[in-house]
Every structure is written in C-alpha cells, then in structure tokens.
C-alpha positions in Angstrom: 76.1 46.6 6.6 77.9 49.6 7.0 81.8 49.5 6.6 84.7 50.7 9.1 87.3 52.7 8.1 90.5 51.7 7.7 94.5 52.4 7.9 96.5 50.1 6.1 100.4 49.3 5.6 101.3 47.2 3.0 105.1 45.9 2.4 107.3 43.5 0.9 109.5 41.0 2.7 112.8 40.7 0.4 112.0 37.2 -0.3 108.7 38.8 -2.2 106.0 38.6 0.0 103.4 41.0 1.2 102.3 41.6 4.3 99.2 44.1 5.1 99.0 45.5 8.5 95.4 47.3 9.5 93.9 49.2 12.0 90.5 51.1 12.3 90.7 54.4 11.9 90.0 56.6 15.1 86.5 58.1 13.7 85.2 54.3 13.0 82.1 52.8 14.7 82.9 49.7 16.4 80.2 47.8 13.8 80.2 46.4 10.6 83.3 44.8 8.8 86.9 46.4 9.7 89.9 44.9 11.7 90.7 43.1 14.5 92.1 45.5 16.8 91.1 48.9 18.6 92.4 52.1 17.2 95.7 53.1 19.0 96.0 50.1 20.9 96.1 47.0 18.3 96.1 46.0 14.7 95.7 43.0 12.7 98.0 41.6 10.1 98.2 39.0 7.4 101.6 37.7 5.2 101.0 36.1 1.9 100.1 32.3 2.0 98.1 33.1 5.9 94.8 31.4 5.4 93.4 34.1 8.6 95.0 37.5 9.5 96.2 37.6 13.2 94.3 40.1 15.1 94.3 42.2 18.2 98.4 42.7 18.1 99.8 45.0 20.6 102.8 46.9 19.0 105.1 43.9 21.0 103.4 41.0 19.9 103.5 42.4 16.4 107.1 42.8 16.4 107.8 39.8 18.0 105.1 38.0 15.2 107.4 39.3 12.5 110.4 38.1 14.1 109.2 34.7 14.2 107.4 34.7 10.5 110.4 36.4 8.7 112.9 33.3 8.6 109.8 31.5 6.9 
C-alpha cells in the first residue's frame, strides 16, 4: 500500500498535552494511508487522550474545535 505524504504540526497545550495537526501534502495521491482532509482546504487533528483524530476540518471548525477542547 503505498503511503501519502504528509505535513504535520505538533504542539503543546500549557497544561502538557499534544496535539498533532495533518494535512496531505499537495503532490499526494488521494490513495493509500494519509489524513482526513484535502490539501488546502482541510486537515485532521488529534489531542492526547482522543481515541480517533477529527477529520475533514475547515480552518473554522478547527479553530472553533480548539476552543471548545482547550478548557478540558
């Protein structure tokens, strides 16, 4: 199975967790492993403790998902 490229973003909330946020890189083929989303239009993200990442997040919805998960 061939493998999409991907960016990733990986910081720290000050409480100590992580949270990774990853997108396919332009040049990928829509096959194979990579992330939820479309390059340039959404990513995917997971916090430490998630069980799934959340996928296909417009830049809103991704802001508006750390809003809501940083109180936690």
């Amino acid at each position: 199975m061939k493998l999409n490229k991907i960016n990733q973003i990986v910081l720290q909330f000050e409480d100590g967790r992580k949270i990774s946020i990853i997108q396919n890189s332009e040049d990928s083929p829509n096959i194979g492993i990579g992330a939820y989303g479309n390059y340039g239009e959404t990513c995917e993200v997971i916090i430490d403790g998630d069980k799934k990442p959340k996928g296909f997040l417009t830049a809103e919805r991704l802001i508006e998902f750390l809003q809501g998960r940083k109180q936690l």
